[in-house]
N, C-alpha and C positions, 0 to 999 in steps of 0.2 A: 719435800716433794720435788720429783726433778721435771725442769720444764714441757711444757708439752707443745705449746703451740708459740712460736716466733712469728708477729705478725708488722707489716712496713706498711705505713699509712704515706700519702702524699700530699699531708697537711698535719695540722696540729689539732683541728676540731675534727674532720675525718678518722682521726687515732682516738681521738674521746670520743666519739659516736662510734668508733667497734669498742671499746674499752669497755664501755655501758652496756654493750650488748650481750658482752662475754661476762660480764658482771652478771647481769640478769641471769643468765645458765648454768651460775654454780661456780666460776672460775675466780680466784683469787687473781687480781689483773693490777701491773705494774705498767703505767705509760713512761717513758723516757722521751725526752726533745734532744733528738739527734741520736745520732749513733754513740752510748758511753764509753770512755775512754778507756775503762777498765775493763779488764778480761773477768771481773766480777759477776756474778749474773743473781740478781735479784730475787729474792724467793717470791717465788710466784709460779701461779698454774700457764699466764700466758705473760706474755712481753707483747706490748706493741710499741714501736718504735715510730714516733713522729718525725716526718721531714719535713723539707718544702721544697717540695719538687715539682708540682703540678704545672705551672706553667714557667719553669726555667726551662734550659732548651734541654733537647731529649739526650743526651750526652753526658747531662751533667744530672740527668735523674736518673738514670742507668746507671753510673759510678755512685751517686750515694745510695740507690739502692742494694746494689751489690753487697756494698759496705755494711748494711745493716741487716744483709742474709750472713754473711759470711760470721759476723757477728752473735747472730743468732743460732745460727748451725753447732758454731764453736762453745756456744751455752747449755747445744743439748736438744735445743728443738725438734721433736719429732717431726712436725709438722709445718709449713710455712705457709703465710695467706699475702696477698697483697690487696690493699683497700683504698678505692677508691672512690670520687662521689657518688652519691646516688643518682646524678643525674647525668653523668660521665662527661665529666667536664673536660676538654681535651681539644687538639687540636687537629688537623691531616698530619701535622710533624710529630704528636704524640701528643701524652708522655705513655698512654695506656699500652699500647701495644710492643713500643720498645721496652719499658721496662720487662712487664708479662717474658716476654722472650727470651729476653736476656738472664732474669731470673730461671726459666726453664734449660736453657745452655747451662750455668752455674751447676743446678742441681744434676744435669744430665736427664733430664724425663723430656718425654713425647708429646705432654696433651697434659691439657688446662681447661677450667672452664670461665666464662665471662659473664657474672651474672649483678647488677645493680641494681636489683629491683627490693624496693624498700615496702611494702604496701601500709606497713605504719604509719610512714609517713607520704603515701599518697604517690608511690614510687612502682610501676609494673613492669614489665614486658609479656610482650603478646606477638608471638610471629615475629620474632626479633627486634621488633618496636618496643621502644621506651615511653611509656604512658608517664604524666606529670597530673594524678585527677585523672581525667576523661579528655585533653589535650594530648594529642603528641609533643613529644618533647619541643619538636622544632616549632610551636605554635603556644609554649608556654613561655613565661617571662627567660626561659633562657635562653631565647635567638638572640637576646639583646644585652648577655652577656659583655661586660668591657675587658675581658682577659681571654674567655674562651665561648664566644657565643655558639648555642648545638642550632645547627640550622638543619639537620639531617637524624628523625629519630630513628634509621634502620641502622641497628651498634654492628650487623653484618657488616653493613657497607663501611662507615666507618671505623672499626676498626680493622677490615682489612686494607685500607687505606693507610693505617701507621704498621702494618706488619710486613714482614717476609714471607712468614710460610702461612698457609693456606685456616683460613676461617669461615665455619660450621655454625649450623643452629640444631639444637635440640630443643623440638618443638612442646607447645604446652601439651596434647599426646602423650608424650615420652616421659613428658614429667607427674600428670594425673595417673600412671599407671605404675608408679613405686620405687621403692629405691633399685626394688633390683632391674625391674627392667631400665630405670635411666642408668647403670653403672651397664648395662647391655649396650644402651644408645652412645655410652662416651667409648667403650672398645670397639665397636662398630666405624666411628670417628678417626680414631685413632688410627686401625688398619689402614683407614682410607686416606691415610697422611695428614689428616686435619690436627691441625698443632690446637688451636684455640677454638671452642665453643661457647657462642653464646648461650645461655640456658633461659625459655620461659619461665615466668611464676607471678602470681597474679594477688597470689595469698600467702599468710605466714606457714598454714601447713605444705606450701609448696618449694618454700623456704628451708622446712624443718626436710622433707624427703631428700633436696639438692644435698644438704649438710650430709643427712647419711650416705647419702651414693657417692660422697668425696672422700670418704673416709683413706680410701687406700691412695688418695693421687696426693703424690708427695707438694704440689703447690696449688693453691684453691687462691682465686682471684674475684673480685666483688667487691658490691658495697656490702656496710653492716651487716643485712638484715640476711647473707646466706651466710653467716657465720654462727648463724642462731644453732643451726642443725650440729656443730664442728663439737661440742663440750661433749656430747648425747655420745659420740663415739668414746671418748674417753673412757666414760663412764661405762660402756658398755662393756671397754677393754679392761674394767679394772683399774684402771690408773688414775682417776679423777674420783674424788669421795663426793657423797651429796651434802649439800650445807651452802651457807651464806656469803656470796661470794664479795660484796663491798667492804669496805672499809667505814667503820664510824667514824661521822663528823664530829668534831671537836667544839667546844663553846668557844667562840671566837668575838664578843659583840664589837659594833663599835662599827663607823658609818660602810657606804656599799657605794663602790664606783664601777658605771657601767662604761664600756667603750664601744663606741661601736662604728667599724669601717666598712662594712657588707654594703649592700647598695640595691640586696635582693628585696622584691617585691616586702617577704615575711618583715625581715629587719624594716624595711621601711614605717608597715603599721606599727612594731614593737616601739620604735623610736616616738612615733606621733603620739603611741597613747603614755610612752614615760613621761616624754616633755610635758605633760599637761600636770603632773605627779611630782616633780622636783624641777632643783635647780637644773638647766641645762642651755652645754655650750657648744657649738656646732663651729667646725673649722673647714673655712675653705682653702682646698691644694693651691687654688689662684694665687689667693693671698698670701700663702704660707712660702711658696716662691718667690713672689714680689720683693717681699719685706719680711726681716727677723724680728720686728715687732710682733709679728699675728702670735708668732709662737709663743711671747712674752704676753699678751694679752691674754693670750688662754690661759695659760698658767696664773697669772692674776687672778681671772674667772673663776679657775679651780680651788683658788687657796680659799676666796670667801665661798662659793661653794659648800666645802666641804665643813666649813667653818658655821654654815647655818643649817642644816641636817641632815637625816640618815641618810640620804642616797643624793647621789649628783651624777646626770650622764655628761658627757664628751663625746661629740659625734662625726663624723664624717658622712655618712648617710644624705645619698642625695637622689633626684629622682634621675629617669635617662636624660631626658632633655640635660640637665643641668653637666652631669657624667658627662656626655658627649660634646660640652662645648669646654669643660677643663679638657678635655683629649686634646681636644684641638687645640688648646693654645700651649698646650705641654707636653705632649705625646701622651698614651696611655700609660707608658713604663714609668715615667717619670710622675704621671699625677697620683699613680698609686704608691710609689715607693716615697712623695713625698707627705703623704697621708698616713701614711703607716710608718715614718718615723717622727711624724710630730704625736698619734697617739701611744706611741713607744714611749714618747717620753715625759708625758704628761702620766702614765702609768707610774713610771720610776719616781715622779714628783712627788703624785699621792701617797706613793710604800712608805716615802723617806717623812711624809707628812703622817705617819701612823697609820693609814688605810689598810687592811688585814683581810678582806673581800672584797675581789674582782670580780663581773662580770663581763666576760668580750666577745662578741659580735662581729662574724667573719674570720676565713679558715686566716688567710695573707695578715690581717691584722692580730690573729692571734699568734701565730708565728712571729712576729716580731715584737709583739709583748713579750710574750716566753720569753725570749732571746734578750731583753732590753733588762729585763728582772733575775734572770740569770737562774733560771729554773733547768732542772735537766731530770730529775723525776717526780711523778705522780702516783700519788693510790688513789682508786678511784671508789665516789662515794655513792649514795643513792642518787637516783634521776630525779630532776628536775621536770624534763621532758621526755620522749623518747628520742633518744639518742643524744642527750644530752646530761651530764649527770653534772653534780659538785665534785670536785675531785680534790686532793689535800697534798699541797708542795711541805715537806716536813722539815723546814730546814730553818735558817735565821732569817730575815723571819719567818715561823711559818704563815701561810696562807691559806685562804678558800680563794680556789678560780673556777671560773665556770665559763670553758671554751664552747664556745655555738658557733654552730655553723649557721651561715648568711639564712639558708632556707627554712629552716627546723623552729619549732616551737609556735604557739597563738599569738594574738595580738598581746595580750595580757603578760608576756614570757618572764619581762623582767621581775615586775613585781609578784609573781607565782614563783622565782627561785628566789628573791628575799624573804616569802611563808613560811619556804621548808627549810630557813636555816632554822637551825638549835636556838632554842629561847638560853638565854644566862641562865 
């Protein structure tokens, strides 16, 4: 089957939260970390290709994302999406808008739409406001963001703040009244010079109508949950069979280490209610600057750990108070990057210690797992959560990883994806 849809995520759990999604819909889905090196292209109905781009500066998410259209285009891609959070995580300097653009220059098309609204997970827009629940964005745990706090839930305002040319809404109206009057409301747009629309949707079937009324615009932008509608064209067109679109898990037994670097409200409960459940060691950025010991202590921590049963977390997970006072004595750049390479490397400790299932917690820390284990693709397996699936690195060794995003999943999350692995 030749590719259909080339999709560029702006993290690593962001790409296995649309991977899951296009799973769900029927599509055979291939994740790769990074752009592959080879003009190869992977049988598969979609590609999504993981960065990490989100909050590097918008220059250098713009050239890798180019990189992993041009790459996609070159494999065949009918179609291209760009994905990113559901809660659009982002700055005034970007990355959402400069990429968007720049990808639409590349292709040479006019008009895009901007829609993150996830209601699965609790994710809306309304009147171009982003709902978190029944909180606007800027009044939910993500004003307090440490990389990209949303202190503004109107995605109008904001993202014409990181754009050039001119940004629209098509209101929830236009979207309750079908696909074809919304493919009406984006040519309408379009005429009127509007490069970029945000699109309401409040519900999954307002999701499923967004998806068909994209069908013909060669770049569709969003979180997960408007890419639900995107397989349903294929399929309409013939080019997509019906059937199962995951991969089966493999019997893999044998212990389970969770990581986790997030610092979101979710991950916080996930962490309170594992520690009560295994062994677990928690590293502070303080300390791990200070002195080359902390790192050596953990690793100590981790060998007996591992050594007395099936699951052991490693955490960085901290509350704001505490976040905000490593900022300060570190910068933020530095307390994060120095968190995510001591859980980098306590991952690589466990692989080489037989560990065969991962678990990790945050997009920035899964990205530098990835990276640290030296993974470069994925088939993606059944969900764990919504938007969160087990997925299968097929290589030496292979593995079970299970990238989460910071927000996503219950209090319960971890020990609910050690259920649904394969019994021996």
């Amino acid at each position: 089957m030749a590719l259909l849809l080339g999709a560029i995520a702006d993290d690593v759990t962001g790409a296995t939260d649309l991977a899951a999604c296009l799973t769900r819909h029927g599509m055979r889905v291939v994740q790769t970390l990074g752009v592959p090196r080879t003009a190869a292209v992977p049988d598969a109905d979609a590609i999504v290709v993981a960065l990490k781009t989100r909050t590097v500066p918008a220059a250098e998410a713009v050239s890798a994302s180019l990189d992993a259209a041009s790459w996609l285009r070159a494999g065949g891609a009918r179609q291209l999406f760009f994905k990113y959070c559901s809660t659009f995580d982002s700055t005034d300097a970007g990355n959402i808008g400069p990429v968007a653009e720049a990808l639409l220059d590349q292709l040479g098309a006019q008009f895009t739409i901007a829609c993150p609204a996830y209601p699965g997970n609790r994710r809306t827009v309304y009147l171009g406001h982003l709902f978190v629940g029944s909180a606007l964005l800027s009044e939910s745990g993500m004003r307090d963001h440490p990389l990209t706090p949303m202190r503004d839930a109107n995605l109008v305002r904001v993202l014409q703040r990181q754009c050039r040319g001119s940004v629209g809404l098509v209101p929830f109206a236009d979207v309750e009244a079908g696909p074809e009057a919304l493919r009406a409301a984006f040519e309408r747009l379009r005429s009127s010079g509007t490069r970029i629309a945000v699109v309401d949707a409040l519900t999954d079937s307002h999701l499923t109508t967004i998806g068909q009324a994209c069908g013909r615009l060669p770049l569709v932008t969003g979180g997960s949950g408007v890419a639900a509608g995107l397989p349903g064209n294929f399929r309409e067109a013939g080019l997509l069979p019906v059937g199962q679109g995951w991969a089966p898990l493999p019997v893999t037994p044998g212990p389970v280490l969770v990581l986790a670097g997030s610092c979101s409200e979710a991950t916080r409960a996930q962490v309170a209610a594992m520690a009560s459940r295994c062994p677990a060691i928690r590293i502070d950025p303080v300390g791990l600057a200070r002195t080359g010991d902390a790192l050596d202590a953990a690793t100590a921590s981790l060998s007996d750990a591992l050594a007395s049963g099936p699951a052991s977390l490693v955490y960085s997970t901290a509350d704001p108070e505490d976040v905000r006072r490593a900022q300060a004595e570190l910068g933020a750049a530095e307390a994060a990057a120095v968190t995510e390479r001591a859980l980098a490397s306590l991952a690589v400790f466990a692989v080489r210690r037989g560990v065969r299932i991962l678990i990790v917690a945050g997009g920035d820390t899964s990205g530098r797992v990835a990276a640290a284990l030296g993974l470069t693709q994925l088939r993606i397996g059944p969900e764990i959560a919504p938007g969160v699936p087990w997925t299968i690195h097929e290589g030496d060794p292979a593995l079970l990883v299970a990238f989460k995003s910071g927000n996503f999943g219950g209090a319960t999350f971890f020990t609910d994806a050690m259920e649904k692995l394969p019994k021996p």
